[in-house]
C-alpha positions, 0 to 999 in steps of 0.5 A: 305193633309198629302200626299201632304205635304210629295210629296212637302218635298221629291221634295225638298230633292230630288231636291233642284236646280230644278224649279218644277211646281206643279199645284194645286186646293188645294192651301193648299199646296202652303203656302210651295211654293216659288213662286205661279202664280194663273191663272185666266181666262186663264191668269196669274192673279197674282203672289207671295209668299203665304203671299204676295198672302193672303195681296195682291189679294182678289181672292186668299185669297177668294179662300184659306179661302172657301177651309180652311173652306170647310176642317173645315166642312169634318173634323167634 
């Protein structure tokens, strides 16, 4: 995770002006993400911020959650 949180600060500085489009299944990444679109079933399903997305769509958040205690479970 560490790695990841180090490519996104670098993007940032390296090209602040720039859209950048990260794809990932990990979407620990995105709580640094400006704006996400989650594609489901081939299909933009939802689109937000990543507090928007955790309030607003129960997919992302069941998705985030899994992948948060999933982490939990590899640390121990």
């Amino acid at each position: 995770m560490q790695t990841e949180e180090t490519i996104i600060a670098n993007l940032r500085k390296n090209y602040p002006n720039c859209l950048l489009i990260i794809i990932s299944h990990r979407l620990a990444i995105f709580s640094q993400i400006d704006r996400i679109v989650l594609l489901h079933s081939d299909r933009a399903a939802e689109y937000g911020t990543h507090r928007q997305l955790m309030e607003d769509s129960e997919l992302y958040a069941t998705i985030y959650n899994l992948q948060q205690l999933a982490g939990d479970r590899d640390e121990e």
